[in-house]
C-alpha positions in Angstrom: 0.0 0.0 0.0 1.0 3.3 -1.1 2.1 6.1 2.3 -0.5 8.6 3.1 0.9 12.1 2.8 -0.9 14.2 5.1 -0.9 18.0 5.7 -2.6 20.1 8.6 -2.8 23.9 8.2 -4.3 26.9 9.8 -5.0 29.4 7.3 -5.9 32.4 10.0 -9.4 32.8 7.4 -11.0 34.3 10.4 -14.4 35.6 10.6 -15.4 39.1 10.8 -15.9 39.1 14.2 -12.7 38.2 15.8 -11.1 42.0 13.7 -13.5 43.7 15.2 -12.6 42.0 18.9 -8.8 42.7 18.5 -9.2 45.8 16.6 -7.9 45.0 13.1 -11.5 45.4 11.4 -13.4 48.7 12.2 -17.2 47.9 12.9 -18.1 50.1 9.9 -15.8 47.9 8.0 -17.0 44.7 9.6 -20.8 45.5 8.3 -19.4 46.1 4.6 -17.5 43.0 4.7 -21.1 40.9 5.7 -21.6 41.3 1.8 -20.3 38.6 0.3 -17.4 38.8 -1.9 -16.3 42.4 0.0 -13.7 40.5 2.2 -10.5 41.7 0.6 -7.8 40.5 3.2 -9.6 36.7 3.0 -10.0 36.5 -0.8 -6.4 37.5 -0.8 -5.2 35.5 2.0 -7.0 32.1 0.7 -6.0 32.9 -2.9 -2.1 33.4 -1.6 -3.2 30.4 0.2 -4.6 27.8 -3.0 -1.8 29.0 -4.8 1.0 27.6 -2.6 -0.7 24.3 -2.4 -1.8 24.3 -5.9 2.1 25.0 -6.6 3.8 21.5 -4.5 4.8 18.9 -7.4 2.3 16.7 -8.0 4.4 14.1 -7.0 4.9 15.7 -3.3 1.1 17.1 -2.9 -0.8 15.6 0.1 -3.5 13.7 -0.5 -5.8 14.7 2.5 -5.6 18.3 3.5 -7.0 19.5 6.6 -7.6 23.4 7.2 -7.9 25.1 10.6 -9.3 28.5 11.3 -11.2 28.4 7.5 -14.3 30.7 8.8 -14.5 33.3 6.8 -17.5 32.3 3.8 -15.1 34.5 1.0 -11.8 32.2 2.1 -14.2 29.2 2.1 -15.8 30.0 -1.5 -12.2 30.4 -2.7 -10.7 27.3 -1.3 -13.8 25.3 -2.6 -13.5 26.8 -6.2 -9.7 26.6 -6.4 -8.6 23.5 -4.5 -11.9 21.1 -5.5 -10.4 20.2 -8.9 -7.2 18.9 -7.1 -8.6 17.7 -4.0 -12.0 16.4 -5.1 -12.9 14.9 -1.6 -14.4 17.2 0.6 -15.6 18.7 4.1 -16.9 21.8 3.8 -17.8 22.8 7.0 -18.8 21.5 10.5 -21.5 23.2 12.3 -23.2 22.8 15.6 -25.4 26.1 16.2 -26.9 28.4 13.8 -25.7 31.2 16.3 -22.1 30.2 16.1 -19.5 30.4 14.1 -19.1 26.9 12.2 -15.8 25.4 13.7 -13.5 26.1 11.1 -12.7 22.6 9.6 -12.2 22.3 5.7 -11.4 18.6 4.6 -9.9 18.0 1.0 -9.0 14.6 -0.1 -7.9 13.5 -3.2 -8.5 9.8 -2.2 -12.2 8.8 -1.6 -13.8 8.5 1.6 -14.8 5.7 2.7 -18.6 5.3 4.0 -19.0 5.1 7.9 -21.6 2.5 9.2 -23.8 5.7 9.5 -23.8 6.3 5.7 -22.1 9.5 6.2 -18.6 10.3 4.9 -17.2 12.3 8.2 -18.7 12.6 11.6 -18.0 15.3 14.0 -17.6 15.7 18.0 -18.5 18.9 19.1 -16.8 20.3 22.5 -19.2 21.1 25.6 -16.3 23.2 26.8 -14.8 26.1 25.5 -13.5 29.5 26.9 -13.1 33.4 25.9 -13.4 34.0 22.3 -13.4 30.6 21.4 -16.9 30.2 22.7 -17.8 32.3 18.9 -16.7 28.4 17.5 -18.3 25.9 17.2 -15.3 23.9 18.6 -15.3 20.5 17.1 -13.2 17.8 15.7 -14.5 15.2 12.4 -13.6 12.6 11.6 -13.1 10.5 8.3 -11.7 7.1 7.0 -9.5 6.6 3.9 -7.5 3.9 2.6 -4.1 4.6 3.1 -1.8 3.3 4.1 -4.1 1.2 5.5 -7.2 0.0 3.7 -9.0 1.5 6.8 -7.3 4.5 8.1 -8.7 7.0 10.7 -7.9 10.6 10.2 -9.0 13.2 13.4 -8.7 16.7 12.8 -9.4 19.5 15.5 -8.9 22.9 16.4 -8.5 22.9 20.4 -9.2 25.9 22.7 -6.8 28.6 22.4 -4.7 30.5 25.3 -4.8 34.0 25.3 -3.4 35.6 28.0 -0.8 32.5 29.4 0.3 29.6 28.2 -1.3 27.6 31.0 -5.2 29.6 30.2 -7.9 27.2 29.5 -5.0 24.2 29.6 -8.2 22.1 31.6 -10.3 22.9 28.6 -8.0 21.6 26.2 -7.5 18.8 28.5 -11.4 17.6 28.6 -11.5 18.5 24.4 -8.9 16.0 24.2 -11.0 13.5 26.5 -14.4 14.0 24.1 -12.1 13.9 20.7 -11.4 10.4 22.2 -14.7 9.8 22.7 -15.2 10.1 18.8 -12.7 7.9 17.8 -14.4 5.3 19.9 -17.4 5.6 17.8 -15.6 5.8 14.8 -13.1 2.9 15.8 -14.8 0.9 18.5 -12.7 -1.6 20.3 -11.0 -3.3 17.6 -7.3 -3.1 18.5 -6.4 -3.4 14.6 -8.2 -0.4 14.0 -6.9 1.8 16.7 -3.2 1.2 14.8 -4.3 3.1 11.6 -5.6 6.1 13.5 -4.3 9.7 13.0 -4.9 12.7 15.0 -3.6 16.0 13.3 -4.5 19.9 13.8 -3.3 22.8 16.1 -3.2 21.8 19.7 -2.6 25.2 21.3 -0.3 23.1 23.5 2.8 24.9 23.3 5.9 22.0 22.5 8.3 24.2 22.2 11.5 24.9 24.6 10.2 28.3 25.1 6.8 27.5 26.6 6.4 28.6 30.5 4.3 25.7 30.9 4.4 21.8 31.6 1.1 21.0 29.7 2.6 19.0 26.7 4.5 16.9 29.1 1.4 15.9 31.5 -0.6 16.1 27.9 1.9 13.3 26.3 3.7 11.7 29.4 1.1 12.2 32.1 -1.7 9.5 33.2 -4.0 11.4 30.9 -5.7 8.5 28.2 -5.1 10.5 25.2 -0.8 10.6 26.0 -1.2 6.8 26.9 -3.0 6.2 23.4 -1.2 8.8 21.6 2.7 9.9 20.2 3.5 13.6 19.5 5.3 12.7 16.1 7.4 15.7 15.8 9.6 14.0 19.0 10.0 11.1 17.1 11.8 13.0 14.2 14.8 13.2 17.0 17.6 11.6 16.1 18.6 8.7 18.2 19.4 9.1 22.1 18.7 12.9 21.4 16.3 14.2 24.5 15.6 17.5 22.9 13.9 18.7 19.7 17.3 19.8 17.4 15.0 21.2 14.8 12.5 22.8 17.4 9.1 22.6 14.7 8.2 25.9 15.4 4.6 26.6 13.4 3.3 29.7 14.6 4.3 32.8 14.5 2.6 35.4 16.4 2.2 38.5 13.8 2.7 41.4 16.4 6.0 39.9 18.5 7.8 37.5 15.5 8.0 34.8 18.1 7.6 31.4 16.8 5.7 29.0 18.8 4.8 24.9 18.2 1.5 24.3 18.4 0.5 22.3 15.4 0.7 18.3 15.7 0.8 15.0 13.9 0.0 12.3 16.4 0.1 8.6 16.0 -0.9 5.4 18.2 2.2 4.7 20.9 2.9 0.9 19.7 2.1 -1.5 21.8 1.7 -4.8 19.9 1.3 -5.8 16.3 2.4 -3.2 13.3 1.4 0.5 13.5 1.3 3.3 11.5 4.3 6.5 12.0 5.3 9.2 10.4 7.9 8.5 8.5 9.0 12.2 7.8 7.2 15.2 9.0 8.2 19.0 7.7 7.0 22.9 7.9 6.4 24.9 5.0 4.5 27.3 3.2 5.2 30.0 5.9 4.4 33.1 4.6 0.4 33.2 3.9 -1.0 31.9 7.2 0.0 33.0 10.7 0.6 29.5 11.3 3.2 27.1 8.7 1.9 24.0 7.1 2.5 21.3 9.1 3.4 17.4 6.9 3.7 14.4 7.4 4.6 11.0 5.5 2.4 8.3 7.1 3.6 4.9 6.5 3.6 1.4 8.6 6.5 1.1 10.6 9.7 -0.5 9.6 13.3 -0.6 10.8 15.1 2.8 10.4 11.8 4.2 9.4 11.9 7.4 11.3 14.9 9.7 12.8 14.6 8.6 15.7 15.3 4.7 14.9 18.1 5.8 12.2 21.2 4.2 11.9 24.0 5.5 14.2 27.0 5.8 12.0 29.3 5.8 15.2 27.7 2.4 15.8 28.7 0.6 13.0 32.5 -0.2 12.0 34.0 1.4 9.3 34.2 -0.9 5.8 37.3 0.7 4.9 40.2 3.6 6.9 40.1 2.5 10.1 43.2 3.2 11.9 46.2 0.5 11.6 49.0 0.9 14.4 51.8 2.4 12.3 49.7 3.5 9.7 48.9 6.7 8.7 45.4 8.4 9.4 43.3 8.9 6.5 39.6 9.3 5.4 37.0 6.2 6.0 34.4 4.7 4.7 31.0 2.6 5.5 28.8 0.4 4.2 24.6 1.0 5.0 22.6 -2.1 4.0 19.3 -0.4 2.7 15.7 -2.1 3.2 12.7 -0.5 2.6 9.9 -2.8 3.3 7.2 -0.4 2.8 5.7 1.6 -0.9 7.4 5.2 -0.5 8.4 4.2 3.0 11.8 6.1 4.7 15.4 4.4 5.5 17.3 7.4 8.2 20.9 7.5 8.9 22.3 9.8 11.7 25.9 11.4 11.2 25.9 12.6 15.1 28.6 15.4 14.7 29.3 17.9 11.8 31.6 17.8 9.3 32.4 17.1 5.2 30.9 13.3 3.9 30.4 11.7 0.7 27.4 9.5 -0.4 27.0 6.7 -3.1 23.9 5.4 -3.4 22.7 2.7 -5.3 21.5 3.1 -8.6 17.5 2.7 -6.8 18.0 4.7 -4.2 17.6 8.7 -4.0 18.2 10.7 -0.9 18.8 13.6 1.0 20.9 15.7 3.5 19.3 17.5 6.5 20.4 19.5 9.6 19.6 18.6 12.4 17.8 21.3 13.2 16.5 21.8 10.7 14.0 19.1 8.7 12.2 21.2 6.4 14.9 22.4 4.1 17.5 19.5 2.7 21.2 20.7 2.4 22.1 22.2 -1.1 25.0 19.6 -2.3 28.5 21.4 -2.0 30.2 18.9 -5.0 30.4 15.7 -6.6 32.6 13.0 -6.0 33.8 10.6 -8.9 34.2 6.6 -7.8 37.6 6.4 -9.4 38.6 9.6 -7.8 38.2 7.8 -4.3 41.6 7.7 -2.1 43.4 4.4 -2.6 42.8 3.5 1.3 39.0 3.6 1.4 38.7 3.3 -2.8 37.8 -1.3 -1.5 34.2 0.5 -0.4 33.2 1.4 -4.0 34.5 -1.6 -5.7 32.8 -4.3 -3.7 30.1 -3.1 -5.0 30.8 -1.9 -8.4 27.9 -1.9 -10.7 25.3 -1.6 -8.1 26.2 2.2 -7.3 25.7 5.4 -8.9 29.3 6.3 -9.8 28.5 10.1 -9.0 29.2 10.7 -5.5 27.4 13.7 -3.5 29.6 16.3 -1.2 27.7 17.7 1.7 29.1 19.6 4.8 27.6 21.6 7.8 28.3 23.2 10.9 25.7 20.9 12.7 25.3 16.8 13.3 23.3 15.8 9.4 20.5 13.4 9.2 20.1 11.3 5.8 16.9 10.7 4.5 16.9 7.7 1.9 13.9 6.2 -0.5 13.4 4.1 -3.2 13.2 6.3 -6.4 10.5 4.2 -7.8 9.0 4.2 -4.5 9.0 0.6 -4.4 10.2 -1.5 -1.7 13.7 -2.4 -1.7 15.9 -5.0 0.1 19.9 -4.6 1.3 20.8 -2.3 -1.3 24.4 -0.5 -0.6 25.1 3.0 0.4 28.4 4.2 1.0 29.4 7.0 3.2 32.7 8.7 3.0 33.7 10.9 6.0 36.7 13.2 5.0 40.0 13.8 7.0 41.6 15.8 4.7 44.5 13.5 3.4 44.0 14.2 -0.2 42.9 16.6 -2.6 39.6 14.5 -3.5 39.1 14.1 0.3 39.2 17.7 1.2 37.5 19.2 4.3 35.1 21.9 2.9 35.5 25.3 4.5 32.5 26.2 5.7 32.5 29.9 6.5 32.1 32.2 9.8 33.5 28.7 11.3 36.0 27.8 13.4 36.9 24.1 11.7 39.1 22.2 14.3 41.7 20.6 12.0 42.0 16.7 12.4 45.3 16.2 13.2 46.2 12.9 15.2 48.4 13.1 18.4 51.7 11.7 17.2 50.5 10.1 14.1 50.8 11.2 10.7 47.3 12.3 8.7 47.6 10.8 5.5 51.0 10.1 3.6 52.6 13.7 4.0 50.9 14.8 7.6 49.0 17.6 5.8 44.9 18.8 5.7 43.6 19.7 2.4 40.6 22.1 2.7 38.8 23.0 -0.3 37.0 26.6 0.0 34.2 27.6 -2.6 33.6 31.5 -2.3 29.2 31.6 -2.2 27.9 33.4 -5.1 25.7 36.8 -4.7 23.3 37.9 -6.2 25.1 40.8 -8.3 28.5 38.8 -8.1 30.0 41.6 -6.1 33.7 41.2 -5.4 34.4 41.4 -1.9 37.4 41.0 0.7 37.8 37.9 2.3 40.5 36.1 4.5 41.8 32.9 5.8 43.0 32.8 10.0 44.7 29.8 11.1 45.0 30.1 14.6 47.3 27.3 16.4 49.5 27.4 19.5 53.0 30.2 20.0 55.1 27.6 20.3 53.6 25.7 17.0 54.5 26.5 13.7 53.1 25.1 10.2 52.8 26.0 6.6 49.4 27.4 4.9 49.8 27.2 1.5 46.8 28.3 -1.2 46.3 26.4 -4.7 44.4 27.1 -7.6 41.7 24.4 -8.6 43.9 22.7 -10.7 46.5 22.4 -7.9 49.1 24.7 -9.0 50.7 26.4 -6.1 49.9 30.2 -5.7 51.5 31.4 -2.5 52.4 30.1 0.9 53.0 31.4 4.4 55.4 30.2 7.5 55.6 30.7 10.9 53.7 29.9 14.2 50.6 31.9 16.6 48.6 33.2 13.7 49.0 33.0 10.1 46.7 34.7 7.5 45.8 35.8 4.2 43.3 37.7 1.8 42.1 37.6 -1.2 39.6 39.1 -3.5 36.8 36.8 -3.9 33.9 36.4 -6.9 31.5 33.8 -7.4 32.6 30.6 -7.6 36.3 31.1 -7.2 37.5 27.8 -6.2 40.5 27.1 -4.8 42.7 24.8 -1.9 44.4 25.2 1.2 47.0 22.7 2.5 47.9 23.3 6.5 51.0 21.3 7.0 52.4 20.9 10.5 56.1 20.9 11.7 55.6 18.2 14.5 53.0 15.3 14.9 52.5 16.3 18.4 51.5 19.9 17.5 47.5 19.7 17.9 44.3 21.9 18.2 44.9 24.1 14.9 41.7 26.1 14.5 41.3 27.6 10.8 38.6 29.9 10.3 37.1 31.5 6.5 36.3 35.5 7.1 33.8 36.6 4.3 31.5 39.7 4.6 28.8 37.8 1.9 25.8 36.9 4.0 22.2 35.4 3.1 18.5 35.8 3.0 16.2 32.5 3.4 13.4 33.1 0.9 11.8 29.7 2.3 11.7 30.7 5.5 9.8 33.5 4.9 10.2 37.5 5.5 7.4 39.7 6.9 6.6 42.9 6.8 4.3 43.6 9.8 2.0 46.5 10.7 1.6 46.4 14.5 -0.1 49.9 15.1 -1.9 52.2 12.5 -3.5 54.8 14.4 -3.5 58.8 13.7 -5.6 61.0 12.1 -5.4 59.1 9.1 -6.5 55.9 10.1 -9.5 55.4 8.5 -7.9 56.0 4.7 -5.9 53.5 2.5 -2.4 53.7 4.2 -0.1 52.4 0.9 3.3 51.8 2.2 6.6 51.2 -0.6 9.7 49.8 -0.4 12.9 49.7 -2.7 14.8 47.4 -2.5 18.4 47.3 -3.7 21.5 44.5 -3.4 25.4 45.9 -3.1 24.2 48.7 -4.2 22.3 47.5 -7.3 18.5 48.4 -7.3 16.5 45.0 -7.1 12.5 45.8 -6.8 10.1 48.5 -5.7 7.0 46.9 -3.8 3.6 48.6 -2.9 0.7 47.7 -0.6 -2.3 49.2 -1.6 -3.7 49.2 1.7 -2.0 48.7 5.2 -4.0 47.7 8.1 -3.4 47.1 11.8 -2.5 43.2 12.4 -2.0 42.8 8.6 1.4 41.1 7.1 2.1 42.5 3.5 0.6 40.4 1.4 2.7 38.7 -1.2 6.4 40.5 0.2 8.3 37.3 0.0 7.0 36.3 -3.6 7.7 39.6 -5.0 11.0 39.5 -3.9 11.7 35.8 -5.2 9.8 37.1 -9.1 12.1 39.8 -8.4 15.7 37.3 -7.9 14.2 35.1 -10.2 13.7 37.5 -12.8 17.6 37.8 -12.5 18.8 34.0 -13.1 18.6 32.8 -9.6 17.4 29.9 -8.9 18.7 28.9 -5.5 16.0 29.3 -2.2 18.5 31.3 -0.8 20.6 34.6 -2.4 23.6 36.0 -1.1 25.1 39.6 -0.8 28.3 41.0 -0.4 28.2 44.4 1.3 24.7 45.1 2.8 20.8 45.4 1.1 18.6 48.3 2.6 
């Protein structure tokens, strides 16, 4: 069976009401906006909104999408119209009360639903208990059944009560929501044990699972007596890697409009396994963070399997190198291990945990596809720093790709980091696969092909053993690759290496083809500086007088730093009073890059609470329009 890929979203669609409570929506403005169709910031939001989804690769969209916070009757029109094609499935709304607001819950499948013993396609629990302006809702959570990856799996969305004021408001409302959202999936489930494993709960908590919160609730909510954290897993701690007690990536997925904190509140939660197999998520990941007050929140929902799931990924400090190890007598060099591969399950996950940072090398086999996170950060796979040829492997470790000759792709990738990285593998096909081989090279720094890559603004420990030689000449190679900017400004830049008085080495730069270009001598502090542009390649060699000389730090100064287009930027109006309050305030902006003009932006209408619509994709049309195709773009000197 295929893996259900699931997503849960608030879309911050609110209805008219909750502006004019916090005083973003005048009542004059409130009664226009009761026509339909007069809702500007909703029709804009939701269209921002359809076309981010609309805009995932087919091959990555989820099939069951569940929207928080959808009140607003423009947002729900637009999401009907534009997402129905796609996502043909649907829940429209969930009501209780004609007096209330409906509870906010938009349902859209593109796999069928199947038909509950009712003869309905969903069926919802409504809350008896709700607090402050929640109590507008129609607080509820509904329930339906597809069939993946199960033939029968249960999918629970729900909004829970909000806190307003603390962290710990309304915690016991939450608490008892969570007790009658149980309730439901007893009527939907029953007792039957087999059924319970293919259940999903997804949607925004309110319970704050971040390190920041000032309140224990997630713990006695997950790790307490309390029957929902006995049934049920929060599976963003299970995207830990292995022995890791604390979230690395902290899944941040709110963002609170007025302070710019970020704050975890949205959830994926699986059964805890207790016997027999059970459904996880695989991988989980945040995006789409600039339309919403809140950041998509995904998931990859699979059956479980070994080394499905960060947290049960393969240590690489567990296993014993294949090739490199150290000999008595021997030289240090680079080393090399062997992964064997199985993915039991359709479009299931194979993790592999690299616990401390530094520059490795990958060859998969010719099946398998995969990619390089953070740690912290699982949303956003590592760009590749270079390739690796198999005949360019150092003699020492060069038995790891020949054993299995044939079966790998001879195109090795590069990756390094300043953090631990955690490697994500799948089938390509998506089919299951058994013991298939992937190497991993670690570098020392003994050749030219096993060079460590300089990462900059880093202080990069060089390996040097305690009276032993690294590699044949007891030299580290370091390869540095000045970061292209957006206007390809030449800049300044330097190389420190910092080691001990009464050390001394040699530092000596080469071109890419490695022709030597200069060299320096002497001990403390030796430097250089050059005039980098993009994509000016070159090596350093740090070559030591003495084996016992140890703890050489070398460090890459550049000015060029970065902007995260997928992380999103905001442009946030926190007060708009004055005198001219009630016209259309239009804000500009001009934007310019090392001193190169990049794009004027307008906003036709600025309102108190409001994010400028649209600011991060008119910068991107704006890069984009320019060549760039990287999520990230880089400047030398300064943008204003």
């Amino acid at each position: 069976m295929d893996a259900l890929r699931l997503m849960t979203f608030n879309v911050q669609c609110l209805p008219l009401i909750a502006g004019v409570l916090d005083g973003s929506i005048s009542i004059p403005g409130a009664l226009v906006g009761l026509f339909p169709g007069t809702d500007d910031d909703a029709i804009d939001r939701a269209t921002a909104i359809c076309a981010d989804l609309l805009a995932i690769a087919p091959d990555e969209r989820p099939q069951v999408i569940a929207l928080n916070e959808a009140f607003n009757e423009d947002a729900r029109g637009i999401f009907l119209d534009q997402l129905k094609p796609t996502w043909p499935n649907i829940v429209e709304a969930v009501y209780e009360a004609d007096l209330e607001e409906d509870a906010g819950l938009m349902v859209f499948s593109s796999l069928p639903f199947h038909t509950l013993p009712d003869g309905s396609t969903h069926r919802a629990q409504f809350y008896s208990d709700d607090g402050g302006d929640d109590s507008w809702a129609s607080k509820a959570a509904v329930l339906v059944q597809v069939g993946l990856p199960a033939e029968v799996t249960t999918l629970v969305f729900t909004h829970l009560q909000a806190a307003y004021d603390s962290d710990d408001q309304y915690r016991d409302v939450r608490a008892r929501q969570l007790e009658e959202l149980l309730k439901l999936i007893d009527r939907g489930v029953g007792d039957d044990r087999d059924q319970w494993r293919n259940v999903v709960v997804a949607g925004d908590l309110n319970i704050r699972g971040d390190a920041g919160s000032a309140s224990d609730e997630w713990y006695e909510t997950f790790t307490g007596a309390g029957e929902f954290g006995q049934r049920f897993a929060d599976s963003w701690i299970q995207q830990r890697p292995p022995g890791v007690q604390e979230n690395l990536d902290p899944g941040l997925s709110h963002r609170d409009r007025a302070t710019q904190g970020e704050q975890r509140l949205d959830y994926v939660c699986c059964l805890k396994r207790r016997d027999g197999e059970a459904i996880v998520a695989h991988q989980m990941r945040l995006g789409h963070r600039t339309v919403s007050d809140h950041y998509a929140l995904e998931a990859l929902i699979q059956f479980e399997a070994d080394r499905c799931q960060p947290c049960r990924a393969v240590n690489l400090d567990e296993l014993s190198p294949m090739a490199g190890a150290p000999v008595a007598g021997q030289p240090v060099g680079s080393l090399a291990w062997h992964v064997d591969v199985t993915i039991p399950a359709d479009d299931g996950r194979f993790w592999l945990w690299l616990p401390r940072p530094g520059t490795f090398s990958f060859f998969a086999a010719t099946d398998l596809t995969y990619q390089v996170f953070a740690a912290t950060d699982l949303s956003h796979p590592l760009e590749l720093f270079s390739t690796l040829k198999a005949g360019e492997v150092p003699a020492s470790v060069q038995v790891a790709v020949q054993e299995f000759r044939g079966q790998l792709d001879p195109d090795g990738g590069t990756f390094v980091h300043r953090q631990p990285m955690l490697i994500c593998v799948r089938s390509a096909s998506g089919d299951p696969v058994r013991h298939r081989p992937f190497m991993v090279f670690e570098h020392r720094g003994d050749t030219p092909q096993t060079a460590l890559a300089l990462p900059p603004h880093f202080d990069l420990d060089l390996p040097f053993p305690l009276n032993e030689y690294l590699g044949a000449d007891d030299q580290v190679w370091l390869r540095v690759k000045p970061r292209a900017t957006l206007m390809g400004t030449t800049r300044s830049e330097s190389i420190v290496l910092t080691q001990g008085q009464a050390d001394a080495a040699r530092m000596t730069q080469y071109d890419r083809a490695l022709t030597a270009l200069a060299d320096w001598y002497g001990s403390g502090e030796l430097s250089f500086s050059f005039d980098a542009t993009d994509d000016d390649e070159f090596y350093v060699t740090v070559k030591r007088d003495d084996p016992s000389q140890i703890r050489q730090v070398i460090r890459w100064n550049t000015p060029v730093c970065y902007l995260r287009l997928d992380k999103g930027m905001q442009v946030h109006v926190d007060d708009e009073t004055g005198k001219d309050w009630p016209g259309a305030d239009e804000p500009e902006l001009d934007l310019s890059i090392d001193g190169t003009h990049l794009t004027h932006v307008t906003w036709d209408d600025a309102d108190t609470g409001e994010d400028w619509p649209g600011f991060t994709d008119a910068i991107r049309n704006a890069v984009v329009a320019r060549g760039w195709t990287s999520h990230r773009w880089g400047c030398a000197r300064a943008w204003r």
